[in-house]
Backbone atoms as SQL, in Angstrom:
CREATE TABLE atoms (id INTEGER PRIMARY KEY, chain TEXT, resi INTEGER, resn TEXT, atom TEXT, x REAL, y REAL, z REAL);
INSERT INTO atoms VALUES
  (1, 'A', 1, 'UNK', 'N', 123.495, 103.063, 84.516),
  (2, 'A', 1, 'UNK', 'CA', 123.605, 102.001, 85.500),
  (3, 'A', 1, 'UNK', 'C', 124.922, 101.260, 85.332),
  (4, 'A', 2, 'UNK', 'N', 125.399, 101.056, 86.551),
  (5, 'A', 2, 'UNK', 'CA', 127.138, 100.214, 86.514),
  (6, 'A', 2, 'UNK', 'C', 126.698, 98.482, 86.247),
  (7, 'A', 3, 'UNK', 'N', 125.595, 98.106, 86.076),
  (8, 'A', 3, 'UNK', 'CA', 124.711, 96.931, 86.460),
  (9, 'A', 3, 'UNK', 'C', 124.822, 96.249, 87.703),
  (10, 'A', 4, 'UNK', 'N', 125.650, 96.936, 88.670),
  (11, 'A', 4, 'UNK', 'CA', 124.788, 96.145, 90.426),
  (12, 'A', 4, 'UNK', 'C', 123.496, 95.969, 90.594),
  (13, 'A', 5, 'UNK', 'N', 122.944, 95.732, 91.187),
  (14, 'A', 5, 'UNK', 'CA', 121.474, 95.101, 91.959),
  (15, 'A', 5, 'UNK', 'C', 121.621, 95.093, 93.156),
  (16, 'A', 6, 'UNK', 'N', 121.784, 96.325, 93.716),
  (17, 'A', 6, 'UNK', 'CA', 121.753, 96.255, 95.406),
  (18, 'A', 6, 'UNK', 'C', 120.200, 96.591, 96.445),
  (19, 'A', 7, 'UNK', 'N', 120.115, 95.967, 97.038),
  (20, 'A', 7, 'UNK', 'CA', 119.139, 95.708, 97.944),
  (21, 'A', 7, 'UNK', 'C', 119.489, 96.476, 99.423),
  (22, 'A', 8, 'UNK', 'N', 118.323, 97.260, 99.770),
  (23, 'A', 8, 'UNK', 'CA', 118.426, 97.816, 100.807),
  (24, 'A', 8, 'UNK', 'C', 117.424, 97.477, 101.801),
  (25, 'A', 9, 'UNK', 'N', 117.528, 97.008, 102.968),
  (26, 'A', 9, 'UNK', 'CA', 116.627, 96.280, 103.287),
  (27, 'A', 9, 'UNK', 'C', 116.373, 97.628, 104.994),
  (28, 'A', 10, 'UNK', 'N', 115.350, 97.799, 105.099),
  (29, 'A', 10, 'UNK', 'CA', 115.508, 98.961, 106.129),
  (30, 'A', 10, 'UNK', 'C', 115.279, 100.053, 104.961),
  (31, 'A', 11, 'UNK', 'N', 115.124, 100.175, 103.881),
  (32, 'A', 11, 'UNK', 'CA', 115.434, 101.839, 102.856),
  (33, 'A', 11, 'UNK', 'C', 114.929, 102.704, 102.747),
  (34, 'A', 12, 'UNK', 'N', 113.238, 102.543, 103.860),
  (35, 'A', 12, 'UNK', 'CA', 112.650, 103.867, 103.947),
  (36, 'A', 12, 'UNK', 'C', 112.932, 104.732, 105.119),
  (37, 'A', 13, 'UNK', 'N', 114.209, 103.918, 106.227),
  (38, 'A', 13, 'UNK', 'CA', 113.964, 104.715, 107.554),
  (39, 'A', 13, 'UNK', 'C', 115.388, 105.983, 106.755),
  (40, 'A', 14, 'UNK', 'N', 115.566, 106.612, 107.883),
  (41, 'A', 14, 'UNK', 'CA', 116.400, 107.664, 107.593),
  (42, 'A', 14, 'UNK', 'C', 117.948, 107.247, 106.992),
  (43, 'A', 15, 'UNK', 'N', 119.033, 106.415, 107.842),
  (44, 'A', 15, 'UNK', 'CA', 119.814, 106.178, 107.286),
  (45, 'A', 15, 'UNK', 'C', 119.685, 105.148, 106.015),
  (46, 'A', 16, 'UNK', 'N', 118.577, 104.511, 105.986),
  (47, 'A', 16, 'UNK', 'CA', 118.025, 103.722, 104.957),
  (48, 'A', 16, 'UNK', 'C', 118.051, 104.441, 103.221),
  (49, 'A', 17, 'UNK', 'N', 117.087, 105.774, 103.820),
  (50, 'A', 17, 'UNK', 'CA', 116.898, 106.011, 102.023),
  (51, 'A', 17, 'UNK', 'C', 118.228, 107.078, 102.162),
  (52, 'A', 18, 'UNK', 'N', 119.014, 107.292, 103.093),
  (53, 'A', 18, 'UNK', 'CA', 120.390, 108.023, 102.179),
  (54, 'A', 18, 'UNK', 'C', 120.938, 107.285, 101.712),
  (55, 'A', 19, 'UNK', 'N', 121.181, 105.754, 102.062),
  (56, 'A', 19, 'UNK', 'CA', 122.349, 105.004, 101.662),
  (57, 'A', 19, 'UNK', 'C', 121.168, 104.561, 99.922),
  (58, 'A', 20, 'UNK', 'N', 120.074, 104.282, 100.274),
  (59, 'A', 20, 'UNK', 'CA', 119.307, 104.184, 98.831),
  (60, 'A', 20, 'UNK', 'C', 120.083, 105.158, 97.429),
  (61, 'A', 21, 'UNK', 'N', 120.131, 106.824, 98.193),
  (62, 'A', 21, 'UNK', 'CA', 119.978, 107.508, 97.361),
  (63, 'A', 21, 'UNK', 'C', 121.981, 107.640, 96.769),
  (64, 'A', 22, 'UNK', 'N', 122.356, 107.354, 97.712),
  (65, 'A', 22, 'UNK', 'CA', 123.875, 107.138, 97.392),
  (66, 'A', 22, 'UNK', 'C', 124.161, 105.928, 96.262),
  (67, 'A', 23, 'UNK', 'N', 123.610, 104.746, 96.676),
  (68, 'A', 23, 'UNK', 'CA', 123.856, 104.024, 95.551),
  (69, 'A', 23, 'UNK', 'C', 123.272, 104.404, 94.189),
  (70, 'A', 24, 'UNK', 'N', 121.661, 104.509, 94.265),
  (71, 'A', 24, 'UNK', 'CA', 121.214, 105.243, 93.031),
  (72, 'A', 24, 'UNK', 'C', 122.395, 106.190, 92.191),
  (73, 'A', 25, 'UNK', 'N', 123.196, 107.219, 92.845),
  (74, 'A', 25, 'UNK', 'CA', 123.586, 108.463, 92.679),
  (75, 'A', 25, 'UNK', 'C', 125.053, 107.738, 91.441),
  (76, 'A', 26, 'UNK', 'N', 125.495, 106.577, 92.406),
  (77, 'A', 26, 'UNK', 'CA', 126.321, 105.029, 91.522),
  (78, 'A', 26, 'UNK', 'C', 126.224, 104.734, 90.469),
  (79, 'A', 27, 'UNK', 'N', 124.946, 104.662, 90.105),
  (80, 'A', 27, 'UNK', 'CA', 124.462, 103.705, 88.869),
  (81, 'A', 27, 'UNK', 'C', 123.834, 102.192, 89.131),
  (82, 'A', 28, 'UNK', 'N', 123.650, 102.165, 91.007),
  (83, 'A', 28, 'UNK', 'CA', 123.261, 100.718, 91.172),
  (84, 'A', 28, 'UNK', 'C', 121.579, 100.896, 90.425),
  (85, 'A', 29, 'UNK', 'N', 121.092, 99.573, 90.498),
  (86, 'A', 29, 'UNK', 'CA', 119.956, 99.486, 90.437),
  (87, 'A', 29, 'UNK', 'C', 119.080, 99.056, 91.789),
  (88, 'A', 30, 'UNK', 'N', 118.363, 99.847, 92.540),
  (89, 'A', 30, 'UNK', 'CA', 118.500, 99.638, 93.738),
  (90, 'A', 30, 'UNK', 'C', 117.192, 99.515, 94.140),
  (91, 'A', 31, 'UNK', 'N', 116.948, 98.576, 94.751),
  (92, 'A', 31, 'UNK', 'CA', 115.830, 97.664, 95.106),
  (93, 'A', 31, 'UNK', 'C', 115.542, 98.136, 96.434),
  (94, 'A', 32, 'UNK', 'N', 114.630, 98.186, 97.870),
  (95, 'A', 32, 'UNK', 'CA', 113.706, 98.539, 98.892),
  (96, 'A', 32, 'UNK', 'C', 113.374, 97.872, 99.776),
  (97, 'A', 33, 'UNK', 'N', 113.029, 97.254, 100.865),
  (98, 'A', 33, 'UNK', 'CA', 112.564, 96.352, 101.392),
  (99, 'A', 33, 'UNK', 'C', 112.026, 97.187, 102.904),
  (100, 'A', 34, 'UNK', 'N', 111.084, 97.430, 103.609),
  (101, 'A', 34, 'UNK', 'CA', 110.571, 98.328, 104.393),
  (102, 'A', 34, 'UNK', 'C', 109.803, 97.836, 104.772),
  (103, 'A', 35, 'UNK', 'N', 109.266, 98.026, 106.062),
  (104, 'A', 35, 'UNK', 'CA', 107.655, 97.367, 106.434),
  (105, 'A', 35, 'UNK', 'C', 106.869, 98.781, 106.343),
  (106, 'A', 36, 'UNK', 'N', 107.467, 100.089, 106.513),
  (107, 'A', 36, 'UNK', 'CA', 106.846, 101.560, 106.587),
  (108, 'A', 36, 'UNK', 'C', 106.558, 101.603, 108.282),
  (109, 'A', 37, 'UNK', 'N', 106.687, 101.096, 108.925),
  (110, 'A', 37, 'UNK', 'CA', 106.610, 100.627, 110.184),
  (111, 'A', 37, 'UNK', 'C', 107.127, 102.055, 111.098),
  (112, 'A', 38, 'UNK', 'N', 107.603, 102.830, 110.996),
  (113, 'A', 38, 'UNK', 'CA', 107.954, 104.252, 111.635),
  (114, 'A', 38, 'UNK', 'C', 108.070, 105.242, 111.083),
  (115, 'A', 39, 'UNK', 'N', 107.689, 105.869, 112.121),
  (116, 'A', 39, 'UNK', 'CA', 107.037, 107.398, 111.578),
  (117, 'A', 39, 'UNK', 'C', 108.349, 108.131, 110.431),
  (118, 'A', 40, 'UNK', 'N', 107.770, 108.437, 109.180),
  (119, 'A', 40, 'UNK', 'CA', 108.306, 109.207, 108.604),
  (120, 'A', 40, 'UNK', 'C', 108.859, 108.547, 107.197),
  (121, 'A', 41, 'UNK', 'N', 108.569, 107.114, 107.560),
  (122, 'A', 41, 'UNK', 'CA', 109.413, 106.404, 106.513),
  (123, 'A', 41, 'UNK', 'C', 108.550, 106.583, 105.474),
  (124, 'A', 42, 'UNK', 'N', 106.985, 106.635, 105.428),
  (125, 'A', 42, 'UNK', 'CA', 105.979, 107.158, 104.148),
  (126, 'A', 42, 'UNK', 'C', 106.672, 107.908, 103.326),
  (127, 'A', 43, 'UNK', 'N', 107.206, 109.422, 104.373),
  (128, 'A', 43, 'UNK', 'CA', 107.562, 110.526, 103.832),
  (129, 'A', 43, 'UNK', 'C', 109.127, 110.037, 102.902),
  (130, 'A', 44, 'UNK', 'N', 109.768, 109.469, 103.761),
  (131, 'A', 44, 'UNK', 'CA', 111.434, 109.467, 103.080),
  (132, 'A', 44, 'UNK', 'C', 110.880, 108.433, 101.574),
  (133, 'A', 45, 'UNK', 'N', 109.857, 107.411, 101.520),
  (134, 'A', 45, 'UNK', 'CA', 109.685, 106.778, 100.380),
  (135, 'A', 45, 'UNK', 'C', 109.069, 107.669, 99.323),
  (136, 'A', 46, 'UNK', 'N', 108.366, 108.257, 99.551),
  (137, 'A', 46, 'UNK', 'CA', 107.695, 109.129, 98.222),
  (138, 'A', 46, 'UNK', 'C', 109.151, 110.369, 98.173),
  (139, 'A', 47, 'UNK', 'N', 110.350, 110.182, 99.059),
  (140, 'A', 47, 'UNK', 'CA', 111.130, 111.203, 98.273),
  (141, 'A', 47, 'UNK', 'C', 111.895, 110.760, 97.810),
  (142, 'A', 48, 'UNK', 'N', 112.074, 109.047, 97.567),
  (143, 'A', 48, 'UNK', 'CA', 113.122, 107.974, 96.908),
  (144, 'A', 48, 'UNK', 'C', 112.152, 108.197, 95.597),
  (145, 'A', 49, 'UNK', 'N', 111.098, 108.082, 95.619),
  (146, 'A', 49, 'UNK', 'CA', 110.237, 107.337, 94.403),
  (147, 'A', 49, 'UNK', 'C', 109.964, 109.132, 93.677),
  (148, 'A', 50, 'UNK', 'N', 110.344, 109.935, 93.947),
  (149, 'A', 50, 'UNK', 'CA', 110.274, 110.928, 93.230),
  (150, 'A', 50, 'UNK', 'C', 111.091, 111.746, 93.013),
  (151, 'A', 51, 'UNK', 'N', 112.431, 111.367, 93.481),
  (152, 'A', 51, 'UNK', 'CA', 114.252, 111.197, 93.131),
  (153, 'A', 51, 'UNK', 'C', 115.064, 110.588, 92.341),
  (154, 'A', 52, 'UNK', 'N', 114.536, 109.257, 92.627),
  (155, 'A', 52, 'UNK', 'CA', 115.174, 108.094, 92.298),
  (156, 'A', 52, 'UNK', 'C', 114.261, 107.175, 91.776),
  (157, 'A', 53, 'UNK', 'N', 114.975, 106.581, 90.515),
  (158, 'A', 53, 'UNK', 'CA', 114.134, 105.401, 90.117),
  (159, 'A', 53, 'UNK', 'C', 114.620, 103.848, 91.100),
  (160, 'A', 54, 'UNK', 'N', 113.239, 103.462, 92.172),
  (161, 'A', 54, 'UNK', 'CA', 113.978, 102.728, 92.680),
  (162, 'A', 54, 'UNK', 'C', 112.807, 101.268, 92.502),
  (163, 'A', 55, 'UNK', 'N', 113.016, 100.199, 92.917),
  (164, 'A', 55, 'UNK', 'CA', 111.495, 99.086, 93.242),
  (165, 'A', 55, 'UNK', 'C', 111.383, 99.027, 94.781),
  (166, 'A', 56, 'UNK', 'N', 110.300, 99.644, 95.072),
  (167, 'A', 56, 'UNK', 'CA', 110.309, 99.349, 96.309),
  (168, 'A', 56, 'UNK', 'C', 109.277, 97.854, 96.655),
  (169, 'A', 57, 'UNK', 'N', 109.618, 97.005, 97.679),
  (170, 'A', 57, 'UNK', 'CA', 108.587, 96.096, 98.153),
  (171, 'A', 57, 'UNK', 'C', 108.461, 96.401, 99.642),
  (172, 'A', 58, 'UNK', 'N', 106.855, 96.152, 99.776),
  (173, 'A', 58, 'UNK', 'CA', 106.501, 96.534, 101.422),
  (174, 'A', 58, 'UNK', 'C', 106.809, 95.057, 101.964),
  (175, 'A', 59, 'UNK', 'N', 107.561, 94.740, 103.004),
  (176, 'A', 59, 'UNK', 'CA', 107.605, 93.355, 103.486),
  (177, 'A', 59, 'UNK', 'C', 108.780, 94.062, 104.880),
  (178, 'A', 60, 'UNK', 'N', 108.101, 92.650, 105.725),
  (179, 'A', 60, 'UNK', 'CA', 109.423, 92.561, 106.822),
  (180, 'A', 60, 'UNK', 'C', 110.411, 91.564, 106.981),
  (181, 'A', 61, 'UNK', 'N', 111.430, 92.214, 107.412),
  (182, 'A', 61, 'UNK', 'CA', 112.635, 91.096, 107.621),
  (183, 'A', 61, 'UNK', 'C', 112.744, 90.240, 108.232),
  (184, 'A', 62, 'UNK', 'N', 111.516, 90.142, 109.156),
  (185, 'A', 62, 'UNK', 'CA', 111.407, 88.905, 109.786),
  (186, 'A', 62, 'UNK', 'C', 110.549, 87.834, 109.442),
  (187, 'A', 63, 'UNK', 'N', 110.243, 88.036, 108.116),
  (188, 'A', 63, 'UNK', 'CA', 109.335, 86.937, 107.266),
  (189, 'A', 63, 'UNK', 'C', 109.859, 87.010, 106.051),
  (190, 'A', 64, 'UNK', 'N', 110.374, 85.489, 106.204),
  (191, 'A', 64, 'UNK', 'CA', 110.713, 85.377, 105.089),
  (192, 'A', 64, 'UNK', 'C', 110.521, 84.980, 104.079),
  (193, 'A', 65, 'UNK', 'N', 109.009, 85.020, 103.539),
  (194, 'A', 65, 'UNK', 'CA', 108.618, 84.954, 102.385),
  (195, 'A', 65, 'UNK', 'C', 108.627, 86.175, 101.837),
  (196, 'A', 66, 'UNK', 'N', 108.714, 87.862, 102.849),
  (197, 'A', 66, 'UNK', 'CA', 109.163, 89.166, 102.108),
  (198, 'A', 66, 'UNK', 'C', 110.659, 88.613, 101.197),
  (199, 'A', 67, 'UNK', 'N', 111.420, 88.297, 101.967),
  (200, 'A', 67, 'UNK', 'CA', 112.501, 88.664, 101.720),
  (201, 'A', 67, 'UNK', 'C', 112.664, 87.641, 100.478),
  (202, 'A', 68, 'UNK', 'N', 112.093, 86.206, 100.681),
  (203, 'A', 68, 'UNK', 'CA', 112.361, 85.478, 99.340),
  (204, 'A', 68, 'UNK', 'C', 111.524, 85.828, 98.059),
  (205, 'A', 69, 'UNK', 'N', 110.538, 86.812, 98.315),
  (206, 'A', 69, 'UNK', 'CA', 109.779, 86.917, 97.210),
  (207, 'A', 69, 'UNK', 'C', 110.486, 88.474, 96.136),
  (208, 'A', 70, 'UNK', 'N', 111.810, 89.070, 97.088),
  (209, 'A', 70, 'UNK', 'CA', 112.758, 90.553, 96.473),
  (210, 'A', 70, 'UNK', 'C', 113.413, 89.518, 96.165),
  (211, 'A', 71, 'UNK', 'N', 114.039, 88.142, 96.601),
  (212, 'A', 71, 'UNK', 'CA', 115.134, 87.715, 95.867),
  (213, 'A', 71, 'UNK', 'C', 114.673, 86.903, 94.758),
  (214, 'A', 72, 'UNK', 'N', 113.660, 86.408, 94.883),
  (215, 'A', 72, 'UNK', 'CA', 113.172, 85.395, 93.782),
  (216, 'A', 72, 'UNK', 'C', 112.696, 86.121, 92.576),
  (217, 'A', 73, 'UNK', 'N', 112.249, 87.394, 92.604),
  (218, 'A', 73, 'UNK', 'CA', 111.698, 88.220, 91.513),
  (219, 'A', 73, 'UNK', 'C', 113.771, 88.576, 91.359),
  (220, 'A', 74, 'UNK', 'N', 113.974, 89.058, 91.780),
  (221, 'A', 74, 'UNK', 'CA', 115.816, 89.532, 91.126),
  (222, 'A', 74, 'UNK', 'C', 117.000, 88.806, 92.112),
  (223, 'A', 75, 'UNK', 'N', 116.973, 87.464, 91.405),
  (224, 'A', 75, 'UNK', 'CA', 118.237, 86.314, 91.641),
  (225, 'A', 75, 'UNK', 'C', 119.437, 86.420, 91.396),
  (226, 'A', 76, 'UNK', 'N', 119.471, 87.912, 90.831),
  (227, 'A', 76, 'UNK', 'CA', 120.839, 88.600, 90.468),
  (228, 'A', 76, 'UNK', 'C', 121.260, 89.659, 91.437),
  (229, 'A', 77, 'UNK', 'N', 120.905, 89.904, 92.457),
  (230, 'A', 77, 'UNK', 'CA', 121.016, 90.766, 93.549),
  (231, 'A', 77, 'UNK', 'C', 122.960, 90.866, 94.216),
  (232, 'A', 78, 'UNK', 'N', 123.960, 91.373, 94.179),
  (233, 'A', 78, 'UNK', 'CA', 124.971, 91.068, 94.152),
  (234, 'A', 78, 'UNK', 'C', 125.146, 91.782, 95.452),
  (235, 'A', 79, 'UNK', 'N', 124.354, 93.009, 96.191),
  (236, 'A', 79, 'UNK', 'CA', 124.878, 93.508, 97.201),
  (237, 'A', 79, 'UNK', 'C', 123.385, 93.306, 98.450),
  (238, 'A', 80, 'UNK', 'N', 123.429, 93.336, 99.492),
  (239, 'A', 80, 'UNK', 'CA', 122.261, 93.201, 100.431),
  (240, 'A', 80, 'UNK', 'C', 123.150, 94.010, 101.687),
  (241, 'A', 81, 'UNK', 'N', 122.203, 95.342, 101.763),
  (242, 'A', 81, 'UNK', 'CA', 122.900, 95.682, 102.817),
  (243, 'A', 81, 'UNK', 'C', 121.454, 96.122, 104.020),
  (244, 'A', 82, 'UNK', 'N', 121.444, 95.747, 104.859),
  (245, 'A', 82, 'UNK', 'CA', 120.633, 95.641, 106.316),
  (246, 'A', 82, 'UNK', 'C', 120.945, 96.263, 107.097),
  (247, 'A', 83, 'UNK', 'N', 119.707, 97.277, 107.218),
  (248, 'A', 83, 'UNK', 'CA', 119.702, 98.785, 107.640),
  (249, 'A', 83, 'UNK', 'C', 118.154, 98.519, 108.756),
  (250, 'A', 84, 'UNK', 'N', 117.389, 97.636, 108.711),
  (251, 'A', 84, 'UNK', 'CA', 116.350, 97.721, 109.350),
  (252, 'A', 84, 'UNK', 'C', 116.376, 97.360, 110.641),
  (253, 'A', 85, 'UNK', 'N', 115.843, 98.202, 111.556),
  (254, 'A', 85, 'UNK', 'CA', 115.793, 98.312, 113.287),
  (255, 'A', 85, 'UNK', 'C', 114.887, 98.462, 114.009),
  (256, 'A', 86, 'UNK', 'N', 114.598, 98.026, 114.891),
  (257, 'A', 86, 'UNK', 'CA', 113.641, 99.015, 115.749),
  (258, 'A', 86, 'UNK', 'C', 114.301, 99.679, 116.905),
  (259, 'A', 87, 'UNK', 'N', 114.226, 101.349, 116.338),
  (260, 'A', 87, 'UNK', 'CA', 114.956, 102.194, 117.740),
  (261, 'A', 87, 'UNK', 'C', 113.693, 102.512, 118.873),
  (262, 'A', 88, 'UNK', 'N', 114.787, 102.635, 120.481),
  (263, 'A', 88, 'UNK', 'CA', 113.413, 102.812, 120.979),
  (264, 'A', 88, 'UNK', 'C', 114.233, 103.967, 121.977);
C-alpha cells in the first residue's frame, strides 16, 4: 500500500469497479460506496471482493448519513472520486 485512502463512490457500476480495481492495482487502500441499485453491480462487487481487498459500504449518495458514516469510520480519506449515476 502507497498509504492513500481513496473512496469510490459509484464502485460497483461498471466504470466504477475498473477505476476501484486500478487504484487497488496502486497500492491505494480503497474504500466503496454503492447503493447496488443496477443491474450487474452485485456481479462487478463479488469480483472486487474476490480480486481485491477492498471495504465496501452499501449506502446512497444522496443521503448523507451513507456518506458521513464512510467518512467518519476513515477521516483520513485523501481522494473521493464520484462515479455514481443513474443512466437511462
Amino acid at each position: 500500500m502507497n498509504g492513500r485512502k481513496t473512496l469510490v463512490i459509484g464502485g460497483a457500476g461498471f466504470i466504477g469497479c475498473n477505476t476501484v480495481g486500478y487504484f487497488c492495482e496502486l497500492g491505494d487502500e480503497v474504500l466503496v460506496l454503492d447503493n447496488l441499485s443496477r443491474r450487474g453491480t452485485q456481479n462487478n462487487l463479488e469480483w472486487l471482493q474476490e480480486n481485491h481487498d477492498i471495504q465496501f459500504y452499501c449506502g446512497d449518495i444522496r443521503n448523507i448519513a451513507d456518506i458521513d458514516r464512510v467518512l467518519l469510520d476513515h477521516p483520513d480519506t485523501g481522494v473521493v472520486i464520484h462515479l455514481a449515476a443513474q443512466t437511462a
